[in-house]
Steps between C-alpha positions, in 0.01 A plus 500: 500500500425110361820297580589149335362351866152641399508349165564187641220520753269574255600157258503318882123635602351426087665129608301463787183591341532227276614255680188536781295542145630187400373334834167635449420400192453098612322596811246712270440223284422299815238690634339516163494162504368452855170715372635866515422729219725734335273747633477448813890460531590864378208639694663361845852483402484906439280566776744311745817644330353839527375471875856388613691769353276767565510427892896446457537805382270665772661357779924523361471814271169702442701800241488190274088521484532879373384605156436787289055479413676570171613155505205287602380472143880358358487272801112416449619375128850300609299311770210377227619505154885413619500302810131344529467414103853338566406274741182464374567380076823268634308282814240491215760361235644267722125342589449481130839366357818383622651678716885479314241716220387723747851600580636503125235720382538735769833546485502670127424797785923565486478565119213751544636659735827555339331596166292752722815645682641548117182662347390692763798597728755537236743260690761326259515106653852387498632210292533318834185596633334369130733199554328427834137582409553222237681226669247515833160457247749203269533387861135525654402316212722216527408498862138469476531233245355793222656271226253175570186773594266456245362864583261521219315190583433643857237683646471838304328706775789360704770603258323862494501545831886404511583753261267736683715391811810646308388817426410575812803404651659766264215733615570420884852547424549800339216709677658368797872647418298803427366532862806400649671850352306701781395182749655230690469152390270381738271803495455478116406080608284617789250717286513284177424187739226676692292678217573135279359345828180753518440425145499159551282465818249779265499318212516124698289472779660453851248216592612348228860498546584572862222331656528164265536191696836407480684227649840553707743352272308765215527801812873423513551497131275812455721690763796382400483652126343827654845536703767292288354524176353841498627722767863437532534424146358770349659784729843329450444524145438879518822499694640416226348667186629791769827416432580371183150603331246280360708364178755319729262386764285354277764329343600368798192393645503198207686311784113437620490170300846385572365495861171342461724256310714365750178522713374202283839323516598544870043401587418334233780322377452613153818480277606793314550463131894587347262801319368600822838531642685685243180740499594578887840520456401786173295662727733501824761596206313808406451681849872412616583693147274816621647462855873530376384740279378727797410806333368749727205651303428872575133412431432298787243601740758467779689772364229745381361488871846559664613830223138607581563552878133303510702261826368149602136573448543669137 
């Protein structure tokens, strides 16, 4: 049975996952400026991500590698149109536009996500939760600087990719939730990161990517994003979605530009604006509001796989 303790877990591992998102965003932005494409950066950061856990797993707890053949098409889709076209449409934005855009326009995935849990799952959000959902985008957007952005002067295939970036966060999200009912977290991450990983090295050559000259300062930021900004990130997020389900996580992974905020303040002595303060203090606002709230949710995927006597692997 869920317990307040897992609730709070749940808002604690979503936290994480943005704040080592946060981090990774900058170092991204490096290496594209150093002469790596956005291509070649999914391609290894995927690859590397999905190496590591798969031979963690095989070494502390093979069960976790076990799948129905019923499932390899569901986890075929999460790992290319979810997690690859993820990573793929935002490192894309952010070598295209600003990356304060990049992180705006992706996070409209909370709102489509929540409209998605209404329309399709019937659930009925609660004022607080609507409260929340609101106050963490109003935030994000003060953040980011949204209200000095001149977005439609940008670069268009760069805004279209950072919409395309939101919707399949919502995709990754809620397909992901849906796994999670019959896997554990970091099964449903270990398929969708090895088939998006397959797809890649198909679709991008491996001579291309892998065997690219790169220098060791690149190597270090390249491995670096495949652990911190990939791996880790993206199971803790599942953690999460686990726990409190993809509406609340989402919601409280807008902490990812609060943190690559006082990134540029603490490196690069960059002064935060009065907006830009309020806008982290809306969105820190917002998830303390969900985590007093505390609801457990009988929906999450947590629950469904303890009632269904499925154990640690399902």
């Amino acid at each position: 049975m869920a317990t307040g303790t897992d609730v709070y877990k749940g808002y604690l591992f979503a936290i994480l996952a943005a704040v080592l998102w946060g981090i990774s965003g900058p170092a991204a932005k490096f290496l594209f400026q150093s002469g790596v494409t956005p291509f070649q950066l999914v391609q290894l950061r995927m690859t590397i991500a999905a190496g590591t856990l798969f031979l963690w797993l095989l070494i502390r707890d093979r069960s976790l590698l076990k799948i129905d053949r019923s499932d390899i098409v569901y986890f075929a889709l999460l790992g290319t149109f979810g997690l690859a076209a993820l990573q793929f449409t935002y490192l894309f934005t952010i070598s295209k536009i600003q990356v304060a855009a990049a992180i705006l326009l992706q996070y409209m995935a909370p709102g489509l996500i929540a409209v998605h849990a209404v329309i399709f799952f019937g659930d009925r959000l609660a004022g607080w939760t609507l409260a929340a959902l609101f106050g963490s985008f109003a935030g994000c957007y003060l953040i980011v600087g949204g209200y000095s952005l001149e977005l439609l002067s940008m670069n268009r295939v760069g805004i279209a990719s950072g919409v395309l970036s939101a919707v399949a966060f919502t995709w990754y999200s809620i397909h992901g939730e849906h796994g999670m009912r019959r896997y554990n977290p970091w099964t449903v991450l270990a398929y969708a990161l090895g088939f998006g990983a397959i797809g890649w090295n198909v679709a991008y050559s491996p001579m291309k990517g892998l065997f690219h000259g790169y220098s060791p300062i690149q190597w270090a930021g390249i491995f670096y994003i495949g652990i911190m900004g990939t791996l880790f990130p993206f199971g803790l997020y599942l953690e999460g979605v686990s726990r409190i389900r993809s509406t609340r996580a989402s919601i409280t992974a807008t902490l990812e530009p609060i943190t690559a905020g006082v990134i540029s303040w603490v490196f690069l002595h960059e002064i935060l604006a009065p907006l830009q303060l309020f806008g982290a203090v809306l969105v820190i606002g917002s998830i303390v509001v969900l985590q007093l709230r505390h609801e457990i949710d009988e929906k999450t995927p947590a629950l469904i796989r303890a009632r269904s006597g499925h154990g640690p692997r399902r």
